[in-house]
N, C-alpha and C positions, 0 to 999 in steps of 0.2 A: 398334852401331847407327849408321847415318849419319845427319848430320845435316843440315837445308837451309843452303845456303851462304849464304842473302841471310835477311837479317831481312821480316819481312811489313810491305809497303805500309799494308796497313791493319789494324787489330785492337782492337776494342772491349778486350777483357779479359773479354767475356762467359761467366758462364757457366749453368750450366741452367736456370735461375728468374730471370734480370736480366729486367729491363720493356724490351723491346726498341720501338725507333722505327725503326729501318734491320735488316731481317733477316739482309743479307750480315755474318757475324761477321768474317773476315780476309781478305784477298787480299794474295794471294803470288806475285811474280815466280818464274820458272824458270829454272834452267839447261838445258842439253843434257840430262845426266846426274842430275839430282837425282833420287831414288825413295826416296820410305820408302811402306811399308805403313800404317801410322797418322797421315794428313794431320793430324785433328782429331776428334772426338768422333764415335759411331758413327752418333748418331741426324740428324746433321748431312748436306748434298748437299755435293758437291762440284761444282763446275762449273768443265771446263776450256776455256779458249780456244786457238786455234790463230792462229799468224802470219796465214793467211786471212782470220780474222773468224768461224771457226767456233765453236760451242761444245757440247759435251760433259757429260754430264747424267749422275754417278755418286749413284745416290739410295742411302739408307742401307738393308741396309749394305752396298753394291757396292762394290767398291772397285779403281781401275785398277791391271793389271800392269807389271811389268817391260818387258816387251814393248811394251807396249800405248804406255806413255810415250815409248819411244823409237821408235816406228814415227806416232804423231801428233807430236810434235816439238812438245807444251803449251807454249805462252809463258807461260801466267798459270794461278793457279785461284782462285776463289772459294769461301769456303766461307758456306752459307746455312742459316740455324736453319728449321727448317721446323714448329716446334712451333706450337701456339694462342695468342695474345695476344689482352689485352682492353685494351680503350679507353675513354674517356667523354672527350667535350665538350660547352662549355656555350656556343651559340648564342643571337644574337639577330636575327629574324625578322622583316622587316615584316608591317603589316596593312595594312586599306584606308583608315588614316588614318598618315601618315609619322612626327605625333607621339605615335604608341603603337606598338611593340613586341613581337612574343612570346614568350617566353623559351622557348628549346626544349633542351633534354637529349638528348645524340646518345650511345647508348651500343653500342660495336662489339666485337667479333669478329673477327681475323683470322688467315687461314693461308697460307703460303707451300703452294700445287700445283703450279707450276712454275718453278721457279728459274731457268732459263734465261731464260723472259719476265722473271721481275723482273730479272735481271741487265743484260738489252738494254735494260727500259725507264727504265733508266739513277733511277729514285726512292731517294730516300732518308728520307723523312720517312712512312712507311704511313699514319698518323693525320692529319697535313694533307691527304695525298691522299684518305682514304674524306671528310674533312670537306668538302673543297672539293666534292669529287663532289655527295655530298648537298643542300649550299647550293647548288647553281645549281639543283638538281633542285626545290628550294622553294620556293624566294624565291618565284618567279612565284606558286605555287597561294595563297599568305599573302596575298597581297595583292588574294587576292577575300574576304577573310573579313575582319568587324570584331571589332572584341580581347577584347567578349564571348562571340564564338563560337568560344574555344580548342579546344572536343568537336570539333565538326565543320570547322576548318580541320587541326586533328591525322589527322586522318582523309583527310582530300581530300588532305594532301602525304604520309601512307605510302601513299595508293595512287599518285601520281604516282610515287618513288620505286620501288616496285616493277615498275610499269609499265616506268622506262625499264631494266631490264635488269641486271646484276651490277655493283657501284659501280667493282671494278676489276679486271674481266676480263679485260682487255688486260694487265694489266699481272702477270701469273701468280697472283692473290689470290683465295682464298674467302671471304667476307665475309659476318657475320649481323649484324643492328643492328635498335634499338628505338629508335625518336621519341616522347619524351613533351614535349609542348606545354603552356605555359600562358602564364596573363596576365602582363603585368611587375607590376613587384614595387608600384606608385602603385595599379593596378587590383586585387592581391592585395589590397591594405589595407581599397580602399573593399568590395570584395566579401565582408571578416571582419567586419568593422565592421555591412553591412547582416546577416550573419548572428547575428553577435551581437544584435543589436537584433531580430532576427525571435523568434530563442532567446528575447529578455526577454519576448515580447509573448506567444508560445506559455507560457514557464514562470506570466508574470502569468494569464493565460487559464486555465492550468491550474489555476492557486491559485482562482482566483474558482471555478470550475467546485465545486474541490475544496469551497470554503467554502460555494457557497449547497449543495451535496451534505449537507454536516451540519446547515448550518442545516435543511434539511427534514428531514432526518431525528429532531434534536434536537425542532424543533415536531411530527412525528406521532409520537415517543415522550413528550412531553408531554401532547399528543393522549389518548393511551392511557393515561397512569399518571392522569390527572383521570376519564378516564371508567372504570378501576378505581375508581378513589376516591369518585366517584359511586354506584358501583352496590354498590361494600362498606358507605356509607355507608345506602345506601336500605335494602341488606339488610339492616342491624345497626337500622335505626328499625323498618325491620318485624319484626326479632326482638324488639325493648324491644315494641312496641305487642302482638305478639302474647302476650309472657312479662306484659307487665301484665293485658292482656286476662283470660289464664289465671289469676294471683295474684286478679284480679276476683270473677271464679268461683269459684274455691275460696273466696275471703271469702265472698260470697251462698251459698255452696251450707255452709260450716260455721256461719254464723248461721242459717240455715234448718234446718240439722243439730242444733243447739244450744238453737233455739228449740221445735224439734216432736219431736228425740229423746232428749233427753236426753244426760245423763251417759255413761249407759252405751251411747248406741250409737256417741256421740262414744268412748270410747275403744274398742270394737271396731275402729273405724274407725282409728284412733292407730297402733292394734297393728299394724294390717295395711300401713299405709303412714307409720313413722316418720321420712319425713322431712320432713313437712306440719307436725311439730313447733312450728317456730315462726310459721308464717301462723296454725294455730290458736291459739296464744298472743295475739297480737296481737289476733287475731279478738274472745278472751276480754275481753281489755281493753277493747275497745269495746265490747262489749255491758254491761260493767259499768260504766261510764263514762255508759251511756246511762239504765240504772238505778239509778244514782245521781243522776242527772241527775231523772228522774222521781220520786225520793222525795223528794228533796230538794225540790222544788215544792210536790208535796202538803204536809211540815210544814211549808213556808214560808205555804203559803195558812194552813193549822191555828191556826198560831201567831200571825198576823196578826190572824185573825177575820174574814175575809173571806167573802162572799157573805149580807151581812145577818142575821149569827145571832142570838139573844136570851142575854141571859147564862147562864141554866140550862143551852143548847145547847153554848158556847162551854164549860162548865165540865166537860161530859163530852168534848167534842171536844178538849182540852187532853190530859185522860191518854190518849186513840186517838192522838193526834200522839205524846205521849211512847212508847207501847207501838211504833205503827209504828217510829220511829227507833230504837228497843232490838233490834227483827225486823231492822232492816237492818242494822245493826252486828251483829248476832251471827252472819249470815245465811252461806252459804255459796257454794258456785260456782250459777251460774245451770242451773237443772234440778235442782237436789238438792233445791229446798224451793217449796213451792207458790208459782204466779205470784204477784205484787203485785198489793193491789186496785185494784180496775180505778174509772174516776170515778162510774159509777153505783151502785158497792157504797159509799160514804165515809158516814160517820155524819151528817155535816151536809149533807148533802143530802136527808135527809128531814123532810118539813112539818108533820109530825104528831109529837105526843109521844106513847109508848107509855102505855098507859089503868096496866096494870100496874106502872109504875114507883113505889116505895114512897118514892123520894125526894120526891114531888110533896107540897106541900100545899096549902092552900084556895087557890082561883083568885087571891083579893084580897091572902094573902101572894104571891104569884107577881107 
């Protein structure tokens, strides 16, 4: 294998994935006679020059002959990476006031398409050159827009840039790139700052919203559980009023029961609906209660002597007091023994003394 007789003028050391800034990787002086078949890597151009000022354009993977070398008489080659690279830089932008700023983000794309233009256009920095391109393409359009209209000055210099044409088409490059614009970093603060505080006044907003939300609703379930409470209320007074009403009745209707039918139809009646049970109990007791009440009067009048009697009267009205109180203590339930006398049947209520009575003697013993 031959090998080249001169070391290479120029040579990064690059190889397939380096971050390239200059795309020519090496240039190499010629002899007459130098020829190898493998310059440098496949995917790489070669570009050769001639004594003239010519140049010669072996793109990958072409590659010059034997012949070929010695019938152009190459002085130099070049060899150029012709892969994709990316770029980003971080500009600063005027507006229409000189003491604010826009801070812009240049993010690029670039490919070597002609190698021979970039070799003549003698560049060596690709990223300064799309940068420089771009900034003069701008500046101007920034500086009709003020610093809070980042949206719309971002807009008005990618079209100006587009407008004016490929950032560097001259110079054998394909170039893609994205402009994002914004405020410098004093206008970034105050514009977080008003956001945050808009956020507080929205989140406060939301909380009140949220709070009088319960509170009405807290008051029309209030609302509702009083006027349940009211109407369970009415209907539980109108259930007592009516269940008294009913206990009423049934007391009138077994006093009345008791008074006109007796014993026995009182418990026909028992039988049939045992569970009046205890109202008629009760019922009982008042009526005996009332009856006792009632004799008790009458011996009390008896025993007194009361309504102007004469002693002979008072002496038979003495054992009728004693006989009735022996009838009511012996007596039984009300209905099983004949009523009590009534005020117009009482022994001293009559004015007259019977003609036949054997106790009587001469007027003037009397």
């Amino acid at each position: 294998m031959v090998e080249f007789r001169r070391e290479p003028d120029w040579d990064q050391g690059a190889h397939r994935h380096s971050v390239l800034v200059d795309p020519v990787v090496t240039v190499r002086q010629l002899a007459r006679f130098d020829y190898r078949k493998n310059y440098s890597r496949i995917d790489n151009a070669l570009v050769f020059t001639t004594n003239k000022g010519e140049h010669d354009v072996y793109l990958p993977p072409r590659r010059p002959t034997r012949s070929e070398l010695a019938a152009r008489r190459y002085t130099a080659v070049y060899e150029v990476d012709m892969g994709i690279h990316s770029c980003s830089r971080l500009l600063s932008l005027p507006s229409d006031n000189d003491a604010f700023d826009f801070s812009a983000e240049l993010a690029m794309t670039w490919q070597v398409i002609r190698p021979d233009a970039f070799v003549t256009s003698r560049e060596r920095d690709v990223p300064g050159l799309l940068t420089r391109r771009l900034e003069e393409l701008a500046r101007e359009v920034g500086r009709k827009f003020p610093i809070d209209r980042s949206a719309d000055a971002e807009r008005a210099m990618s079209e100006a840039v587009a407008a004016g044409g490929p950032l560097a088409g001259n110079a054998g490059l394909r170039v893609s790139w994205a402009l994002r614009l914004r405020q410098d970093d004093d206008a970034v603060a105050q514009q977080r700052q008003l956001r945050e505080l808009r956020y507080s006044d929205e989140r406060l907003g939301s909380a009140h919203d949220l709070a009088m939300r319960e509170d009405r609703l807290r008051a029309e379930r209030d609302r509702v559980q009083a006027e349940q409470q009211h109407e369970l209320a009415m209907r539980r007074s109108r259930q007592e009023a009516e269940l008294r009403q009913l206990e009423a009745e049934k007391i009138g209707y077994y006093q009345s029961y008791l008074q006109h039918g007796g014993v026995a139809s009182w418990a026909l009646h028992l039988s049939r609906h045992p569970e009046d049970s205890q109202l008629v109990m009760e019922s009982l007791r008042k009526d005996q209660l009332l009856l006792i009440q009632s004799q008790k009067e009458v011996a009390l009048q008896v025993l007194k002597g009361e309504g102007g009697l004469e002693d002979y009267q008072r002496s038979h009205l003495n054992e009728s007091a004693i006989r009735i109180i022996e009838e009511f203590l012996t007596r039984g339930l009300p209905g099983a023994d004949p009523a009590p006398p009534t005020a117009g049947s009482l022994p001293w209520q009559l004015t007259e003394k019977p003609e036949d009575d054997p106790e009587d003697g001469p007027e003037g013993e009397r």
